[in-house]
C-alpha positions as CSV (number, residue, x, y, z in Angstrom):
1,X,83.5,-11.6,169.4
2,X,83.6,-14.5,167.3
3,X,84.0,-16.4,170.6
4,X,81.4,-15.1,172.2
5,X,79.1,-15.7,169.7
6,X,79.6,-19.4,170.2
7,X,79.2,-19.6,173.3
8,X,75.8,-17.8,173.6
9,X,74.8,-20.1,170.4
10,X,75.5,-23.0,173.1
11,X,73.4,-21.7,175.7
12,X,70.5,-21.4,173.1
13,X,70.7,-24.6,172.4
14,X,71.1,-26.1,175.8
15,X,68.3,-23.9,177.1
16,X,66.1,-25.3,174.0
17,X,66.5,-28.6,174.9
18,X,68.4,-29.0,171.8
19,X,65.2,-29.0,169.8
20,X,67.4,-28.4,166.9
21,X,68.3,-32.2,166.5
22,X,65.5,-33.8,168.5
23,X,64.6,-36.9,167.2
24,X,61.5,-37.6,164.7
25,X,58.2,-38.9,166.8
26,X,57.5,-42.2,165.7
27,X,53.7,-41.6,164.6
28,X,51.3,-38.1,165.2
29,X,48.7,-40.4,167.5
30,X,49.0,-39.8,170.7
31,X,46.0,-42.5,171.7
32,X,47.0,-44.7,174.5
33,X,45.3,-48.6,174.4
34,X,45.7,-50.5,176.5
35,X,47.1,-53.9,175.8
36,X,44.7,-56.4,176.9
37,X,42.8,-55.4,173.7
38,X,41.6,-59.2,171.8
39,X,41.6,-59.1,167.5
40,X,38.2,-57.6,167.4
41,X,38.8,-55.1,169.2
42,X,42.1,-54.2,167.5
43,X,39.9,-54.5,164.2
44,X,37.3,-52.2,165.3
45,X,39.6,-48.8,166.4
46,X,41.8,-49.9,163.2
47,X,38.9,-49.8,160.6
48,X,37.9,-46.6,162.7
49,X,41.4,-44.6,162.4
50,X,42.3,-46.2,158.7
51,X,40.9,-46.1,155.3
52,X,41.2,-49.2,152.8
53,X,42.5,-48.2,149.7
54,X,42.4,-50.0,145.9
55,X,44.6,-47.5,144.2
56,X,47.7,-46.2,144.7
57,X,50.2,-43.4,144.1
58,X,53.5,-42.6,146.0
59,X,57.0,-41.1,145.6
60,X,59.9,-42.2,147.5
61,X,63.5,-42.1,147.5
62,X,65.1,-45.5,148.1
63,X,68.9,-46.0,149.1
64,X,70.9,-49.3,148.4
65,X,73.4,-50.6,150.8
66,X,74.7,-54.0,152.0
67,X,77.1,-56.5,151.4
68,X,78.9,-56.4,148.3
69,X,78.3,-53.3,147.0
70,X,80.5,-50.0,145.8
71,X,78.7,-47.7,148.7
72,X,75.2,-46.6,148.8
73,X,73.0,-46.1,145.5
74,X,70.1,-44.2,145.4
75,X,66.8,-43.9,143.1
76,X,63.7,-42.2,143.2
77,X,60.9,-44.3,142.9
78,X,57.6,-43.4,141.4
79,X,54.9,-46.6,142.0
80,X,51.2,-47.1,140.7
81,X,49.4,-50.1,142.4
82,X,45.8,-51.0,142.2
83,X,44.1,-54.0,143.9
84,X,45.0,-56.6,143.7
85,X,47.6,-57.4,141.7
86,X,48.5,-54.3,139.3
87,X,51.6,-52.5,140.0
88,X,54.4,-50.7,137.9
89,X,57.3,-49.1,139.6
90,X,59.6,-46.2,137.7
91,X,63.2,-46.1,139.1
92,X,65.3,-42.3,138.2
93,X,67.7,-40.3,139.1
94,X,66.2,-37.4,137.9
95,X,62.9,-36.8,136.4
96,X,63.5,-36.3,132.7
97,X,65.5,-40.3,132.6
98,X,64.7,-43.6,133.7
99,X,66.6,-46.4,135.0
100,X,64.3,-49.1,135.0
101,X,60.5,-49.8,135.3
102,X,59.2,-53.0,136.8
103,X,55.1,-54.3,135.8
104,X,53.3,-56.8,137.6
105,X,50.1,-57.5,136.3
106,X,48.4,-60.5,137.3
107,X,50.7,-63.4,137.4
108,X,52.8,-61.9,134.8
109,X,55.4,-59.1,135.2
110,X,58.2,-57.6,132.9
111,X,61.4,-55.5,133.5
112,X,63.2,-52.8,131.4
113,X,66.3,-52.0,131.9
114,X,66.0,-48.7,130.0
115,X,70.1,-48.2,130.2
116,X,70.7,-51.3,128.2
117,X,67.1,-51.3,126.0
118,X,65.8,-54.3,127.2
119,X,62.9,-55.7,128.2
120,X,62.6,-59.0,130.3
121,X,58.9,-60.8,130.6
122,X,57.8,-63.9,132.6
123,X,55.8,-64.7,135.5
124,X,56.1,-63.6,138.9
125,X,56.5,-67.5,139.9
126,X,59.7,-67.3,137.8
127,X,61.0,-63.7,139.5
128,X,60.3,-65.2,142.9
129,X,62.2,-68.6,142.1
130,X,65.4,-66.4,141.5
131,X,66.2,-63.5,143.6
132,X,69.9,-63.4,143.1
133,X,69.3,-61.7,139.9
134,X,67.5,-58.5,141.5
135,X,70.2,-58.5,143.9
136,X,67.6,-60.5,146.1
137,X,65.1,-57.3,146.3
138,X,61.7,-58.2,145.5
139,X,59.4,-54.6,144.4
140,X,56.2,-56.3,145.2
141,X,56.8,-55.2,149.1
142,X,56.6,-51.9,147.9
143,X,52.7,-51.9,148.4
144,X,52.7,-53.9,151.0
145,X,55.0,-51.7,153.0
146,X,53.1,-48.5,152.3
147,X,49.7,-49.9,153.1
148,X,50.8,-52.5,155.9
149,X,48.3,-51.3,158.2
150,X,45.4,-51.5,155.5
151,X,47.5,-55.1,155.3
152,X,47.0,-55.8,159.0
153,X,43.1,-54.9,159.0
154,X,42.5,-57.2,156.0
155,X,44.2,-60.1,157.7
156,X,42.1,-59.6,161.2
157,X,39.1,-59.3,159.0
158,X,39.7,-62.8,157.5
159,X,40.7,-64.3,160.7
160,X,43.7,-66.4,159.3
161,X,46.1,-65.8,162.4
162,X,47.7,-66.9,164.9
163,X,47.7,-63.8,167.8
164,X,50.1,-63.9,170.6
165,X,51.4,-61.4,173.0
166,X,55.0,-60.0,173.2
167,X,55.7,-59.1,176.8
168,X,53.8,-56.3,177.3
169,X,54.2,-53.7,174.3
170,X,53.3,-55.5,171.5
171,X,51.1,-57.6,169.9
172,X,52.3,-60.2,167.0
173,X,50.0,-61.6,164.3
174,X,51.1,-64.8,162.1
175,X,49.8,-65.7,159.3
176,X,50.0,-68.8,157.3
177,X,49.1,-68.2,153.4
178,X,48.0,-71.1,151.1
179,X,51.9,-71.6,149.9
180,X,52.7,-72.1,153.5
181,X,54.6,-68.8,153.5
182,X,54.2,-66.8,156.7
183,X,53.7,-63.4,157.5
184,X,54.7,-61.9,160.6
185,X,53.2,-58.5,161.7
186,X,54.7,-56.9,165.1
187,X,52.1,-54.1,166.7
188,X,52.7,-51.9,169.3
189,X,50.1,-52.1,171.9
190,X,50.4,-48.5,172.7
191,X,49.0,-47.1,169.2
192,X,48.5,-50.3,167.4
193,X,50.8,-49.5,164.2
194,X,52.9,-51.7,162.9
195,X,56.6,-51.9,164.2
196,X,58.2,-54.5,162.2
197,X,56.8,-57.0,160.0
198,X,58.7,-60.5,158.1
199,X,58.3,-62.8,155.6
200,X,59.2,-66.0,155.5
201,X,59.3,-68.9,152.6
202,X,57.3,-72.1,153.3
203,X,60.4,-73.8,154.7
204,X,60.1,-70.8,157.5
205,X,63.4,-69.1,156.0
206,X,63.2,-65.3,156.2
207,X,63.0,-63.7,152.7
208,X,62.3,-60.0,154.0
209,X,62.3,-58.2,156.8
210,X,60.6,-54.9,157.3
211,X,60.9,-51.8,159.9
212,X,58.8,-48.8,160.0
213,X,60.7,-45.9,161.5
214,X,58.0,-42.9,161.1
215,X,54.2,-42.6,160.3
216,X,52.5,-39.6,159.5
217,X,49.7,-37.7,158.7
218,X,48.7,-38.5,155.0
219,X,45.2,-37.8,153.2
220,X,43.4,-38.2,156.4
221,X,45.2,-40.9,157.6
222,X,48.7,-42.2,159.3
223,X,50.9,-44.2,156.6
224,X,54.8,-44.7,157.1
225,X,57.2,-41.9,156.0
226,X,60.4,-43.4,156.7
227,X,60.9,-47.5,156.6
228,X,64.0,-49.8,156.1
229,X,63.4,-53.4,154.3
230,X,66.1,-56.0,154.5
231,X,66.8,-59.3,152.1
232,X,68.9,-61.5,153.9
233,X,69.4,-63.6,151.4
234,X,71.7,-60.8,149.8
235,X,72.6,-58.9,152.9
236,X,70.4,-56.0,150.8
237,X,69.4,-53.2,153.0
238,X,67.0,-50.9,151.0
239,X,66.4,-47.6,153.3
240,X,62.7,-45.7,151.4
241,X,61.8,-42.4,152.2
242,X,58.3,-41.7,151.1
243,X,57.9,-38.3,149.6
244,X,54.3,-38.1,148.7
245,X,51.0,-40.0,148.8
246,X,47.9,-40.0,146.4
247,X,44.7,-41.8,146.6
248,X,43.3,-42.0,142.8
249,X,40.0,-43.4,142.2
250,X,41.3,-45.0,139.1
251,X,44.5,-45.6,136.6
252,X,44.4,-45.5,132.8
253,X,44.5,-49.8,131.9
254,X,47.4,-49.2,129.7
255,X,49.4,-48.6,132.6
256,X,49.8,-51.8,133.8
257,X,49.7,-53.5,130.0
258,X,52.7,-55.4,129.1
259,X,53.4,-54.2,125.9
260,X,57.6,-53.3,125.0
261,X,57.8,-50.0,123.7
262,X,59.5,-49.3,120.0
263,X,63.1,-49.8,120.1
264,X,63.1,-52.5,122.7
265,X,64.7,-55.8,122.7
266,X,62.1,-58.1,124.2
267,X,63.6,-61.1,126.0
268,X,62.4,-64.1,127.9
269,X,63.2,-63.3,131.9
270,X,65.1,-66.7,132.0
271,X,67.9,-64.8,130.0
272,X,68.0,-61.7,133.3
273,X,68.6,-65.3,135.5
274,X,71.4,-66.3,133.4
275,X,73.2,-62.5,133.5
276,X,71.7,-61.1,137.2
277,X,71.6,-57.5,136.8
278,X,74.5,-55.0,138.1
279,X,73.7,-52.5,140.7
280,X,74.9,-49.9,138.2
281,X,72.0,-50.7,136.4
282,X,69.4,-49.4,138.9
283,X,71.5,-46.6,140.3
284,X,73.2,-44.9,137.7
């Protein structure tokens, strides 16, 4: 019987095409361009299909892996953003503790390390100067990598590109930015969403790399579901899997404010540089 069973489950699953373990669709647009489409015309369908958003809330789960660590590591991440430059991120493993919380406002930006009570502050300048002691992974791509199309139509918009063509599927936009950093944005022709997208430092070494794997529908619109960003300077692989998107039409100020709570130890971020922080410290 038992034999039997298993062998009709087989023929089910043949006969469904083995729906059961089909893989994901890469995005729910089913559109068709075709790829002899110039920037304004790119701009046009994408300011047609996609909204441009100043605030921002998401959940995602985010997995660690790479070089050097003790397996994978895990953390759910709750982030806040609003243009242009506010952002806090809350790293947990479950809801009632946190591991860590990371604040950017402005040029300034801070760190708690809620295991260990302390709070690091400095600029972003300095965080940027040293990634070795974040384990090379940079939170400010968190925005960017949610909203990379609203990204893309903001840099066609301001014409500061280079635009090339990639044999026949995709297009590829480069930027230059006033540091001389570059950013790299790879775009299917078939849909126009982003595949892949880079960053490199002004002496054109790679600092990120990014790759969409799913978009979805989301509030009216199609934003990634499923990415993978990689630091090679660290050999970090951080694998996010968005959970949830909201659209607010504001945030409370004293979200972003950079004020320690009671109990902290507040500390200058040069001290983080001299003692990088432990991957037990954002996982456990």
């Amino acid at each position: 019987m038992k034999k039997t069973f298993f062998i009709v489950l087989g023929i089910l699953l043949f006969l469904a095409g083995c729906s059961l373990f089909a893989p994901k669709p890469f995005s729910p647009i089913e559109t068709e361009y075709p790829d002899s489409l110039d920037s304004s015309e790119i701009l046009l369908l994408l300011r047609k299909r996609h909204n441009e958003y100043s605030h921002l809330w998401a959940r995602a789960k985010i997995s660690l892996s790479g070089k050097g660590m003790k397996g994978k590591k895990f953390f759910h991440a709750t982030l806040l953003f609003q243009e242009p430059d506010l952002l806090r991120i809350r790293g947990s493993r479950m809801i009632t503790s946190t591991l860590f919380e990371f604040i950017l406002h402005s040029g300034n930006m801070a760190l708690i390390i809620n295991k260990q009570d302390k709070w690091y502050e400095g600029t972003k300048t300095q965080w940027e100067a040293h990634p070795e002691a974040s384990l090379g992974i940079d939170p400010t791509i968190l925005p960017t990598s949610l909203l990379v199309q609203q990204d893309l139509i903001r840099l066609i918009k301001r014409n500061h590109f280079k635009q090339a063509r990639r044999a026949r599927n995709y297009h590829l936009f480069l930027e230059t930015k006033p540091d001389m950093s570059q950013m790299a944005y790879l775009v299917r022709t078939k849909d126009l969403l982003v595949k892949e997208a880079a960053l490199y430092d002004p002496e054109g070494q790679m600092t990120v790399r990014l790759r969409i794997l799913n978009y979805e529908a989301a509030n009216g619109d199609v934003l990634p579901s499923k990415m993978e960003a990689f630091f090679p300077l660290t050999g970090i692989k951080a694998d996010i899997s968005v959970k949830e998107y909201k659209f607010p039409s504001s945030f409370d100020p004293r979200v972003f404010e950079l004020v320690p709570p009671k109990g902290m130890q507040r500390l200058p971020l040069y001290e983080l540089f001299q003692s990088p922080l432990e991957e037990d410290n954002l996982s456990r």
